[in-house]
N, C-alpha and C positions, 0 to 999 in steps of 0.2 A: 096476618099481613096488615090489617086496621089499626090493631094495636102496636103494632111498630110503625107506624106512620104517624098514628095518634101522639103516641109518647115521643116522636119525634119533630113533629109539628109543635109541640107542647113545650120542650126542652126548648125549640128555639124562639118560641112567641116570648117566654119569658126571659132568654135570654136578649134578645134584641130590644124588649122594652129597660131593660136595666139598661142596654146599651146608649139608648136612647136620653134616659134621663143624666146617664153619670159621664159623656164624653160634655169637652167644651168645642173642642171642634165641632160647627154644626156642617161640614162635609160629612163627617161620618157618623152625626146624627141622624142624618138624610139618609145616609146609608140602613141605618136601624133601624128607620122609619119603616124604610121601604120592605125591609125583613119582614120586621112585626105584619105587613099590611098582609104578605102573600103567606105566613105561617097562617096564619087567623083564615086567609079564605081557604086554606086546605083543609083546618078542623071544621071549617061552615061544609064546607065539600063533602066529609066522611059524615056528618050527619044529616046530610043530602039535602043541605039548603043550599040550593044551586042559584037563586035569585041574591041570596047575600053574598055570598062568596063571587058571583060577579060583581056588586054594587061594591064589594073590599077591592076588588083590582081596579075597578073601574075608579075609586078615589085614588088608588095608589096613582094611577093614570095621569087623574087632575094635580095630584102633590107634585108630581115632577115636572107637570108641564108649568108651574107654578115657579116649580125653583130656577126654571132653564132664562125664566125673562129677568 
């Protein structure tokens, strides 16, 4: 089950950073952004760093509170 979450987490971290760099729309840049943050704290999560994997959501948090103003 790790490893399919793993290799799932995985597929989309690097998916959504390609997403990231290659759209011009930065609406759904933001959207990538926001992917990439919560992929990353799910692999911090399976390797049981529960303090990063908060402080990755917890930025994701500040990014959009960021973008709203």
């Amino acid at each position: 089950m790790d490893l399919v979450v793993f290799f799932l987490a995985s597929v989309a971290a690097i998916a959504s950073a390609v997403a990231l760099v290659v759209q011009r729309n930065p609406f759904i840049s933001a959207l990538a952004l926001l992917g990439n943050l919560v992929s990353l704290a799910a692999l911090m999560l399976l390797l049981e760093a529960q303090f990063v994997a908060a402080a990755q959501v917890r930025s994701e948090e500040h990014t959009s509170e960021l973008q709203s103003h």
